[in-house]
N, CA, C and O atoms as a MOPAC input file, in Angstrom:
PM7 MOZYME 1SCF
protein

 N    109.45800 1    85.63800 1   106.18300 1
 C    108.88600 1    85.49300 1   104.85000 1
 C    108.70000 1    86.87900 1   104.25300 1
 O    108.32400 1    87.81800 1   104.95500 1
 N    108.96000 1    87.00800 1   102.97500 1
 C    109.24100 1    88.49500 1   102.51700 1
 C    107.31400 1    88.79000 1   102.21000 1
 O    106.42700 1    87.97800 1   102.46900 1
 N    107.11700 1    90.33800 1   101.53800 1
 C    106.07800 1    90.31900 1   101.42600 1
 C    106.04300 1    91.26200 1    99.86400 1
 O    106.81800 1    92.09500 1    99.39500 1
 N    104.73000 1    90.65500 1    99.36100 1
 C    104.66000 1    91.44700 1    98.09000 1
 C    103.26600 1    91.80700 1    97.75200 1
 O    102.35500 1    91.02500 1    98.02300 1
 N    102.94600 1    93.44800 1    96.92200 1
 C    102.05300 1    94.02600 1    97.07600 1
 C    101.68700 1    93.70700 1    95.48300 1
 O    102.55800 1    94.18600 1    94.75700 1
 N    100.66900 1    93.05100 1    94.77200 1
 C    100.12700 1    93.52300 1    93.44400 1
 C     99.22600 1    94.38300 1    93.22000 1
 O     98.04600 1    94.07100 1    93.37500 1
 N     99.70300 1    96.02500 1    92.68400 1
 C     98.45300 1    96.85900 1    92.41600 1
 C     97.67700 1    96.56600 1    91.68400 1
 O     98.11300 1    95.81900 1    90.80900 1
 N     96.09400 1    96.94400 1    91.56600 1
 C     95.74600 1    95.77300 1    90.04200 1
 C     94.37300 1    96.38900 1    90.23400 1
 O     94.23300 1    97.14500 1    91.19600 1
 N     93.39600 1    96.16600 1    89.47300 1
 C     92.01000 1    96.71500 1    89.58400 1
 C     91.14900 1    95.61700 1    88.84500 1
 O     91.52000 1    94.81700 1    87.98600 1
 N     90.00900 1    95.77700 1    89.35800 1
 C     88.86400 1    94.17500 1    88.84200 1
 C     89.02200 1    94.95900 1    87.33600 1
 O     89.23600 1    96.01600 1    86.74200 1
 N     88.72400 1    93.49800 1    87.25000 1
 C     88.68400 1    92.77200 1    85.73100 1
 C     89.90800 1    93.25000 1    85.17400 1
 O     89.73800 1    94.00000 1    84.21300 1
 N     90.89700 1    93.06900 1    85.44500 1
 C     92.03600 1    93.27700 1    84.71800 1
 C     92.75300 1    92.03600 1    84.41300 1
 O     93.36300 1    91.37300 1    85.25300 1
 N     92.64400 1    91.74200 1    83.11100 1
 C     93.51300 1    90.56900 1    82.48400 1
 C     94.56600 1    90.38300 1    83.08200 1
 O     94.85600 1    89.58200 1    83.97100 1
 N     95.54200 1    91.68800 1    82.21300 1
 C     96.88100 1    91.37500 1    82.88800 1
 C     97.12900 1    91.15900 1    84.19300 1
 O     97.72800 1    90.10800 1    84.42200 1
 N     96.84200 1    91.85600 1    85.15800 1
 C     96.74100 1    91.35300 1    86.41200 1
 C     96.26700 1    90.31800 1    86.89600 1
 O     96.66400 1    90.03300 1    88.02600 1
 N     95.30200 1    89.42700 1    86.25900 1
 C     95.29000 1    87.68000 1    86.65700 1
 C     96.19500 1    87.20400 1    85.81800 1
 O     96.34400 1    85.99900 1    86.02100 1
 N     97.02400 1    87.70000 1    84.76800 1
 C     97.62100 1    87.10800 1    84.29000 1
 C     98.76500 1    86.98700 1    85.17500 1
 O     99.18600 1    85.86700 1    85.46400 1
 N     99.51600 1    88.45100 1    85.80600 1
 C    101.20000 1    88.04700 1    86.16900 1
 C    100.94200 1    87.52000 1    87.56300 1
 O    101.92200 1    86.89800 1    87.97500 1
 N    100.05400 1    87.56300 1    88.31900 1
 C     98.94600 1    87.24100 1    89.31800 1
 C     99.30000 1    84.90700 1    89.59900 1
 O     99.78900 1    84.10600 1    90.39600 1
 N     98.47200 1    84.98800 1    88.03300 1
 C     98.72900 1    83.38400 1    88.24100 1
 C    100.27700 1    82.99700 1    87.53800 1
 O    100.63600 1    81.82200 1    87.46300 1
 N    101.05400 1    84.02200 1    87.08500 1
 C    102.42900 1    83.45800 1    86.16000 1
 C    103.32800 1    83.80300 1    87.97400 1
 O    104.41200 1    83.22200 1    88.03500 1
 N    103.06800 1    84.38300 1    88.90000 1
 C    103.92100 1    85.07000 1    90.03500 1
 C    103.36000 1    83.98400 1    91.35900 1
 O    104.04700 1    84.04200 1    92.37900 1
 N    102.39400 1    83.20400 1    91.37300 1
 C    101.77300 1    82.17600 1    92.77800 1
 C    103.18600 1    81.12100 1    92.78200 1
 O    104.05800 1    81.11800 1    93.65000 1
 N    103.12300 1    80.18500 1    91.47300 1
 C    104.47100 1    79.25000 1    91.73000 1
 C    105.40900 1    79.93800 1    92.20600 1
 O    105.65200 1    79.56800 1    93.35500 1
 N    106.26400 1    81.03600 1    91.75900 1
 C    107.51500 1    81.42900 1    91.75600 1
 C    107.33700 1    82.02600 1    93.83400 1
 O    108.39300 1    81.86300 1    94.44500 1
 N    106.76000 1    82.31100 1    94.25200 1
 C    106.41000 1    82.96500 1    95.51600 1
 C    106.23700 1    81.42000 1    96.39800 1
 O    107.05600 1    81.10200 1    97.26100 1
 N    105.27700 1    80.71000 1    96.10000 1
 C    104.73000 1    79.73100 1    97.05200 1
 C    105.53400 1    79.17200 1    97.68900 1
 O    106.34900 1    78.38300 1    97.21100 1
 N    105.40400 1    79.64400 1    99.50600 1
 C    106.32700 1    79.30100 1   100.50400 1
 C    107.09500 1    80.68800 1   100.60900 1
 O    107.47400 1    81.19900 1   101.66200 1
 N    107.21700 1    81.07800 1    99.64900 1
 C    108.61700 1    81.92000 1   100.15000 1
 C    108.19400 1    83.20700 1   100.33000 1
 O    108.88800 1    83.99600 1   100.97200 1
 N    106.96400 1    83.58000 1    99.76400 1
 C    106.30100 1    85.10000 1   100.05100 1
 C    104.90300 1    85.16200 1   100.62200 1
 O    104.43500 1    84.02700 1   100.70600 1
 N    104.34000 1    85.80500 1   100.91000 1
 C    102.86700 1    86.45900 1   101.00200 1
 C    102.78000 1    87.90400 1    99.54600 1
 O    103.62100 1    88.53300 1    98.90400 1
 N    101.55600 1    87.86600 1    99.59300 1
 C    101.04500 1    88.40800 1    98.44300 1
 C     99.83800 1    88.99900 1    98.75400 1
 O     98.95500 1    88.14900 1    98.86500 1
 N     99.33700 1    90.50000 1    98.99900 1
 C     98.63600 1    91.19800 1    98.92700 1
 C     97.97000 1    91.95300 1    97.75100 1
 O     98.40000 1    93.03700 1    97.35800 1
 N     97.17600 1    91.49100 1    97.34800 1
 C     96.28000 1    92.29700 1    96.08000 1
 C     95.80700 1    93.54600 1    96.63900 1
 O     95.16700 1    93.52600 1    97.69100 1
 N     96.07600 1    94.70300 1    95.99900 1
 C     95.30800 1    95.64300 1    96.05500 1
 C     94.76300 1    96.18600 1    94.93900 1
 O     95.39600 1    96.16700 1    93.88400 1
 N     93.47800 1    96.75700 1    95.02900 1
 C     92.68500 1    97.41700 1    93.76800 1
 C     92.62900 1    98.59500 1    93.78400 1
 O     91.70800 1    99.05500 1    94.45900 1
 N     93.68300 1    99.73200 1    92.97400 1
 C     94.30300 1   101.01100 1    93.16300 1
 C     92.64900 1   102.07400 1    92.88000 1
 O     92.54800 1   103.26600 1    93.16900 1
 N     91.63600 1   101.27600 1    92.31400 1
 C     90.21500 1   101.90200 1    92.41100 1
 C     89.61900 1   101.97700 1    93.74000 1
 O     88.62600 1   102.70300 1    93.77100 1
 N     89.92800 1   101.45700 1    94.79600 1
 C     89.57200 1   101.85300 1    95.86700 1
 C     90.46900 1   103.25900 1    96.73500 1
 O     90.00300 1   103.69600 1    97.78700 1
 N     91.55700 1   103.75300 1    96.22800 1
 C     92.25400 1   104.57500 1    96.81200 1
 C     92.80700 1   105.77200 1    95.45900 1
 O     93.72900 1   105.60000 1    94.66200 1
 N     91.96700 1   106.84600 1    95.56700 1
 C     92.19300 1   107.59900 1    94.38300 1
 C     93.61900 1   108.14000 1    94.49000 1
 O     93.81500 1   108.74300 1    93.43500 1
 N     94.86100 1   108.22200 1    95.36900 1
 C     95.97100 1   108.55300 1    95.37800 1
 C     96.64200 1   107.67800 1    94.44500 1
 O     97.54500 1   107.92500 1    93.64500 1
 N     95.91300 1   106.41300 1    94.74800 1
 C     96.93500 1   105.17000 1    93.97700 1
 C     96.46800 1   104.99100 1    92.71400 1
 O     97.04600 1   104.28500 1    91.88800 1
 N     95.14400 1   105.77100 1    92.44700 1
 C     94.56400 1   105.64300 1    90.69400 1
 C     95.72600 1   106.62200 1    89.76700 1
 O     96.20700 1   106.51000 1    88.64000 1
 N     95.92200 1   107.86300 1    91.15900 1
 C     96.91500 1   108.93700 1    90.01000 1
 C     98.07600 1   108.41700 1    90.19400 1
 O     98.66300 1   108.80000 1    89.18200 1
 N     99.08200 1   107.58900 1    90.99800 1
 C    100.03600 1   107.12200 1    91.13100 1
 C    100.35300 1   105.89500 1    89.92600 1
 O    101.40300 1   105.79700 1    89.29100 1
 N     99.12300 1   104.98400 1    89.80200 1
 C     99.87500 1   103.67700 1    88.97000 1
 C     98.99900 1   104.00600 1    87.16100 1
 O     99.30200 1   103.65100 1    86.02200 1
 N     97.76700 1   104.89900 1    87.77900 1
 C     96.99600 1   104.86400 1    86.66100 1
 C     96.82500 1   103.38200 1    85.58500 1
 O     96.54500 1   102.27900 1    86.05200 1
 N     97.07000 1   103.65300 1    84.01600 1
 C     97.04300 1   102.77400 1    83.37800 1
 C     98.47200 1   101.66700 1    83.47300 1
 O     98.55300 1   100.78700 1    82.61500 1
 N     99.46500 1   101.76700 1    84.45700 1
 C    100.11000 1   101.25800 1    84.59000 1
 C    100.17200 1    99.71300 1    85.09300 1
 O    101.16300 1    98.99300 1    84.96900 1
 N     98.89200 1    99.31800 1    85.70300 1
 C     99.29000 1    98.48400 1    86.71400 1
 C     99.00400 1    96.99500 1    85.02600 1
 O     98.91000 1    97.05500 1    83.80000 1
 N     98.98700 1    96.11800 1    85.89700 1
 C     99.51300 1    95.54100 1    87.26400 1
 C    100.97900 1    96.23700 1    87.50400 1
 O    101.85000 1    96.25700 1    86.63500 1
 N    101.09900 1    96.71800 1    88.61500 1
 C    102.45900 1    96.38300 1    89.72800 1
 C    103.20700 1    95.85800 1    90.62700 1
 O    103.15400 1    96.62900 1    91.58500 1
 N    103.63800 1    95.29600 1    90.78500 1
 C    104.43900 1    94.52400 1    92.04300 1
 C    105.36500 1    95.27800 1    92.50400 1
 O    106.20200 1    95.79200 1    91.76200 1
 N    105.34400 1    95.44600 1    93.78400 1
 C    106.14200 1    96.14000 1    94.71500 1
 C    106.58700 1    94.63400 1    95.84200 1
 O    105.97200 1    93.61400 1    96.15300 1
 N    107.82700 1    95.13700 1    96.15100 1
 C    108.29300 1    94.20000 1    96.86700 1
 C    109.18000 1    95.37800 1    98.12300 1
 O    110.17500 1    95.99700 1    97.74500 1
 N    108.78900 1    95.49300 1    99.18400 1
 C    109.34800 1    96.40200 1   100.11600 1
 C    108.79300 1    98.22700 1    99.32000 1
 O    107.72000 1    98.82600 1    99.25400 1
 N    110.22200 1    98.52400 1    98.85700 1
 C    110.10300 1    99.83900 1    98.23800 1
 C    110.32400 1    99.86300 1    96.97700 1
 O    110.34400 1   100.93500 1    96.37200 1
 N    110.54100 1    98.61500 1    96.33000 1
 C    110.99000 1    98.64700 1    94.85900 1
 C    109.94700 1    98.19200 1    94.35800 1
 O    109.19000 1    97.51200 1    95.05000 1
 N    109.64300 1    98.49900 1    92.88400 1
 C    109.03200 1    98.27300 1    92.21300 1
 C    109.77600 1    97.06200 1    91.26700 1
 O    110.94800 1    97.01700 1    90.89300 1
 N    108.84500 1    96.25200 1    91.05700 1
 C    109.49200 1    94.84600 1    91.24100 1
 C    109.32900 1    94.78000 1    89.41700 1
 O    110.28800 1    95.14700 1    88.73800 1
 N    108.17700 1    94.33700 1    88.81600 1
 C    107.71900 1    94.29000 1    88.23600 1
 C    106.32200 1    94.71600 1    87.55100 1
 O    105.28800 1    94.98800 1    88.16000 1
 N    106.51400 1    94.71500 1    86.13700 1
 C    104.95000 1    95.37300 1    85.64300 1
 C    104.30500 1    93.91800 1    84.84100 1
 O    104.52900 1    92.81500 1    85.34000 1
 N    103.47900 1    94.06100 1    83.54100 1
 C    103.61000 1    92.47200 1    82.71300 1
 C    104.42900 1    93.12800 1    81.56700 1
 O    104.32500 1    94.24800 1    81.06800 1
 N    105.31700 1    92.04800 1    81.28200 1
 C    105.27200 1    90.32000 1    82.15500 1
 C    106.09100 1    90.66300 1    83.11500 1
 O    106.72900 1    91.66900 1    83.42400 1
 N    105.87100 1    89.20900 1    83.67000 1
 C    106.40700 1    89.04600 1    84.95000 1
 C    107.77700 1    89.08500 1    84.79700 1
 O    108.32900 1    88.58900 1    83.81500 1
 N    108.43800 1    89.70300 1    85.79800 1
 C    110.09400 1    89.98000 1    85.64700 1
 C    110.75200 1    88.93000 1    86.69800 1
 O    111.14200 1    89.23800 1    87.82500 1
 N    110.81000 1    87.46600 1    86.04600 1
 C    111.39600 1    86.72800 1    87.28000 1
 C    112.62500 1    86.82100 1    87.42700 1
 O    112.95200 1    86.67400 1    88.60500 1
 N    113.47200 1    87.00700 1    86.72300 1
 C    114.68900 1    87.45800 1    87.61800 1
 C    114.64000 1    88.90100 1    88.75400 1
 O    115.37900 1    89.00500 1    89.73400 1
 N    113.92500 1    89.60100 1    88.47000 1
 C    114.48800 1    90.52400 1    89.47100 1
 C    113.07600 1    89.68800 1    90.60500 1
 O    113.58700 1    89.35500 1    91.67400 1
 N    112.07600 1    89.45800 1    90.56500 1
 C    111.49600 1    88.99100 1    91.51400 1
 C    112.39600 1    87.87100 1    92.09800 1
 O    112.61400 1    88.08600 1    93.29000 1
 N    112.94600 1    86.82000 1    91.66500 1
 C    113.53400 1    85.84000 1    92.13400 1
 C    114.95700 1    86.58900 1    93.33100 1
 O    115.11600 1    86.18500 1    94.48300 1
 N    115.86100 1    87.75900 1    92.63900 1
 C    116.53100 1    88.51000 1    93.41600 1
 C    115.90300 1    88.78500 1    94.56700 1
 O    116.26700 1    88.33100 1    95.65200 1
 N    115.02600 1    89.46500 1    94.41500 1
 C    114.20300 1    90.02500 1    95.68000 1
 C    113.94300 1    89.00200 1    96.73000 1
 O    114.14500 1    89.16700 1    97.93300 1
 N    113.34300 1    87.62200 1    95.99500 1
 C    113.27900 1    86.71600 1    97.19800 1
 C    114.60700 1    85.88100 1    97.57900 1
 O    114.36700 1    84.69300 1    97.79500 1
 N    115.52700 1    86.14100 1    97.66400 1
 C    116.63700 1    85.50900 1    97.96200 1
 C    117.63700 1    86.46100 1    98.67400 1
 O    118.66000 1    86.06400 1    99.23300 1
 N    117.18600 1    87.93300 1    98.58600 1
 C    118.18500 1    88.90900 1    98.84500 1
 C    117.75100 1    89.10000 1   100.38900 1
 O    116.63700 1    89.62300 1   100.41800 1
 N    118.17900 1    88.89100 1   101.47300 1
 C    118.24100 1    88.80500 1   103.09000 1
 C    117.95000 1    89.94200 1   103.13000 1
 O    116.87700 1    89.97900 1   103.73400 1
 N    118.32700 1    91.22100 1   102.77400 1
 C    118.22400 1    92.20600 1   102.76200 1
 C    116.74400 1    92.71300 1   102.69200 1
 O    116.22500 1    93.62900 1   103.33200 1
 N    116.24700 1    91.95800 1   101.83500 1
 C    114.49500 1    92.74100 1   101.02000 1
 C    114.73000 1    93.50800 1   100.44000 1
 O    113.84700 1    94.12900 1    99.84900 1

């Protein structure tokens, strides 16, 4: 089962937003790790006002909105 990281920080809209638009498209086929880039100040200067992010392996998958084609690639590609 592949795995996917959402960077994201409390109370962030967008991030419950691509959050609940990204559960169907995953369910069964991924795991999904939330992280809150406010707990790790490397990752505040890394995604800053950027997030939400989705990382899938080493790629950066998607920001909002949700990018289901390349997420859908990602989960189908054997590779990761």
């Amino acid at each position: 089962m592949k795995s996917l990281v959402l960077f994201s920080r409390e109370d962030c809209d967008l991030c419950e937003r691509l959050s609940a638009a990204l559960s169907p498209l995953i369910a069964g086929r991924a795991t999904l790790e939330m992280v809150d880039i406010d707990d790790d100040p490397a990752l505040v200067k890394r995604y800053g006002l950027r997030i939400p992010v989705l990382v899938g392996g080493d790629n950066e998958l998607s920001g909002f909105p949700l990018d289901v084609d390349r997420v859908e690639r990602y989960l189908v590609d054997s590779d990761g």
